[in-house]
Legacy VTK file of the C-alpha trace (Angstrom):
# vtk DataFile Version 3.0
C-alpha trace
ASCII
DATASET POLYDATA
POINTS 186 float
0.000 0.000 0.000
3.110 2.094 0.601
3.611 1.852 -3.201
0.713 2.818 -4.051
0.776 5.765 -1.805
3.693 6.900 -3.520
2.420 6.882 -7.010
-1.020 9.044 -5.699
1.957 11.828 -4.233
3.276 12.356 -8.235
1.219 14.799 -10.560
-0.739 12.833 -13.128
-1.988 13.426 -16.506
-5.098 11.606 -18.092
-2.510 8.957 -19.264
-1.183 8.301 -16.288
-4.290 8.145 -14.469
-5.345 5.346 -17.129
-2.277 3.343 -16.453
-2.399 3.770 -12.513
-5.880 2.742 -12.650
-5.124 -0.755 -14.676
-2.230 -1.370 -12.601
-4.596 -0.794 -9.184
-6.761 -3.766 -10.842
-4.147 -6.074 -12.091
-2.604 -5.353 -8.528
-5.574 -6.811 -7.386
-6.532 -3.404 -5.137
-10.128 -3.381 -4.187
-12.652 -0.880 -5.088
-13.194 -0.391 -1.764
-9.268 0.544 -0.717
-9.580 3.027 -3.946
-12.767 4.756 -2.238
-11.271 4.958 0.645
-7.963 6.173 -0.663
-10.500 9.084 -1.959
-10.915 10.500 2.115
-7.545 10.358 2.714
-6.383 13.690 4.600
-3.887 14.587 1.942
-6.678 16.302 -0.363
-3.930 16.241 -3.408
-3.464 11.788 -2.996
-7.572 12.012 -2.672
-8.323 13.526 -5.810
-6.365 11.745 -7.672
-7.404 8.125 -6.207
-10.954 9.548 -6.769
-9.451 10.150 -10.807
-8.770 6.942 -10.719
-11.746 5.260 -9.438
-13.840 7.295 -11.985
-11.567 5.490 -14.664
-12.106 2.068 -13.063
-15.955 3.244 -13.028
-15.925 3.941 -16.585
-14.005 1.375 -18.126
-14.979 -1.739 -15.493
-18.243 -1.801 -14.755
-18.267 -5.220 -13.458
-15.268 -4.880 -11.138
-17.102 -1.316 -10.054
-20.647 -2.325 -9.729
-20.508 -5.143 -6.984
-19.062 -2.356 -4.883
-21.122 0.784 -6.000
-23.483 0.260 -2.994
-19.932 0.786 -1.169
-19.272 3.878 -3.340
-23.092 5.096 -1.976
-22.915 4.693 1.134
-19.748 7.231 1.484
-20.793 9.643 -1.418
-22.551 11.536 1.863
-18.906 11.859 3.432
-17.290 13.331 0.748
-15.667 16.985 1.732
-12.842 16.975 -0.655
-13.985 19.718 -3.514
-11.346 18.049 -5.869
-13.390 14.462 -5.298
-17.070 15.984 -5.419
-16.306 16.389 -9.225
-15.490 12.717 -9.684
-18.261 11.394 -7.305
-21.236 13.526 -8.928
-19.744 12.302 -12.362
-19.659 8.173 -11.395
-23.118 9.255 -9.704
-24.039 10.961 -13.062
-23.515 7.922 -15.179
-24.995 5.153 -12.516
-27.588 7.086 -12.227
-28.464 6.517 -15.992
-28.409 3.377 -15.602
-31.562 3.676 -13.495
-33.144 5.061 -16.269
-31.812 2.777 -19.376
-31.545 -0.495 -17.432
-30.474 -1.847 -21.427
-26.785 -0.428 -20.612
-26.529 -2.770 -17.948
-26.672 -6.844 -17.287
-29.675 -8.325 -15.353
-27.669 -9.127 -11.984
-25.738 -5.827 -11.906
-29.037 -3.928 -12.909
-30.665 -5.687 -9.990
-28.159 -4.523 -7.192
-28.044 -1.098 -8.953
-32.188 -0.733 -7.999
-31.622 -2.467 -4.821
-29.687 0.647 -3.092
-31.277 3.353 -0.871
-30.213 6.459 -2.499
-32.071 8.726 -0.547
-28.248 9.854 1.667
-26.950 10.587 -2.433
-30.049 12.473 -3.219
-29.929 14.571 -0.400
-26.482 15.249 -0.332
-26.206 16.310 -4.190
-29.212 18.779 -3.257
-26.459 19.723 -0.477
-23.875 20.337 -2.818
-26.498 22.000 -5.476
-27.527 24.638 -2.931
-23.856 25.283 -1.783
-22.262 28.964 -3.428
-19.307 27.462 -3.300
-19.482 24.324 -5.116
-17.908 24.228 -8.710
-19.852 24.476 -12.050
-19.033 20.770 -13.209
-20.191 19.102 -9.355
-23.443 21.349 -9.670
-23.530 19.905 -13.954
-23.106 16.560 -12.818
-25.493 16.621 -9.824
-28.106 18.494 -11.416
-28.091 15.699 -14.287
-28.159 12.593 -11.823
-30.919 13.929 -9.911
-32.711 14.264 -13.025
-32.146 10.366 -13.362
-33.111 9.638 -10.174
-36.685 11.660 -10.361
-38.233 8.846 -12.132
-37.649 6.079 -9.306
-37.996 9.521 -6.368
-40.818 11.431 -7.580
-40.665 14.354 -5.195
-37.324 14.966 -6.835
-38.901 16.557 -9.456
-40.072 19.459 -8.079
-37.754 20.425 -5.507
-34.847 20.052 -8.710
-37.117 21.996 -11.030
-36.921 25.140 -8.388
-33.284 24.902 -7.934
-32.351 24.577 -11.502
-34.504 27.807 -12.156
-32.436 29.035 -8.905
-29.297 28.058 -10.262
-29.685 29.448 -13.839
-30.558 32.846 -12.954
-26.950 33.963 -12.409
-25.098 30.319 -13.485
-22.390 30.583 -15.518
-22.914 29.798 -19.643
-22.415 25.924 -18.862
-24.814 25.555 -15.834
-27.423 27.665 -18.090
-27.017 25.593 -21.086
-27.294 22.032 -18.616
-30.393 23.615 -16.986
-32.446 24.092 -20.393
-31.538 20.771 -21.185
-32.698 19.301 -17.840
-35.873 21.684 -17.944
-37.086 20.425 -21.275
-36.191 15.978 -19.810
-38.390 17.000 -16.551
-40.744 19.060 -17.314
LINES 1 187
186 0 1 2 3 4 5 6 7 8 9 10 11 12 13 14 15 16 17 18 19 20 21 22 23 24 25 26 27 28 29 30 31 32 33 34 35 36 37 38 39 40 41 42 43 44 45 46 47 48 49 50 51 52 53 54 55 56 57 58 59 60 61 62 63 64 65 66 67 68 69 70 71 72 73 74 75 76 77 78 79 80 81 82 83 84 85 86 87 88 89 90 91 92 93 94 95 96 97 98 99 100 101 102 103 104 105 106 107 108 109 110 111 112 113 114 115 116 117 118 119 120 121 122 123 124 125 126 127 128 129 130 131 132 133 134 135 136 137 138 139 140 141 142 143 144 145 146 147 148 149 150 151 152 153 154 155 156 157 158 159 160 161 162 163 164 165 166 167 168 169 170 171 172 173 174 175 176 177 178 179 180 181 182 183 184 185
């Protein structure tokens, strides 16, 4: 683990992070010791584990989904800004999956619809309502909350005022996210 330590101290580049993130797996490190590597106190070695689990998330869905009710059930403890960005974007793209159960086999569709997402809802509102949260954590959340309003109803509405909220003074990107939203919830 000291190794790997190491390697998370080092700048990366998308390349890197690719590599690092196949050599975690052929290492035979756990999803679970990646998201965990994501709270460590050295925010620098957290964002870029979190980099890397959004890889593995990506580009091994069936090494990432038997663990993803793992991955949920911290997504409420995440403080790092750096790793908000690659939580809301793995949450972004599971979320889908709730909504286009065709992307995903049977059994892993099955533990997908099995979580209780209500702690992930409720902290992406958190992190919607926040000044200071970044434009691409506020894209990403605002998008999988819009996934998630068709298994949590009451979503809908509470999302439909903040996105008006948001877009009122949001930067080009959060305006041109929130039209598109709008128009899928309305």
């Amino acid at each position: 683990m000291e190794e790997i330590f190491k390697q998370l101290e080092k700048p990366l580049n998308k390349k890197s992070v690719v590599h690092l993130a196949l050599q975690f797996v052929e290492k035979g490190i756990t999803i679970r010791e990646i998201i965990d590597l994501t709270f460590l106190p050295n925010k620098e070695q957290g964002f870029r584990a979190a980099w890397i689990l959004e890889q593995i998330a990506f580009n091994n869905q069936e090494l990432f989904l038997p663990d993803f009710s793992y991955f949920c059930s911290r997504f409420p403890e995440v403080e790092n800004e750096s790793c908000k960005r690659h939580f809301a974007k793995i949450m972004e793209q599971y979320s889908h999956y709730l909504r286009n159960s065709s992307a995903v086999n049977k059994n892993l569709m099955d533990s997908i619809c099995s979580i209780n997402y209500e702690p992930v809802i409720e902290t992406l509102f958190d992190w919607l309502i926040n000044p200071k949260t970044k434009t691409a954590v506020i894209a990403f959340s605002m998008t999988a909350l819009c996934n998630f309003h068709s298994l949590y109803p009451w979503i809908r509405e509470e999302l439909f005022q903040q996105i008006h909220f948001l877009m009122k003074n949001g930067s080009p990107g959060i305006q041109s996210r929130g039209k598109y939203l709008l128009k899928k919830i309305a």
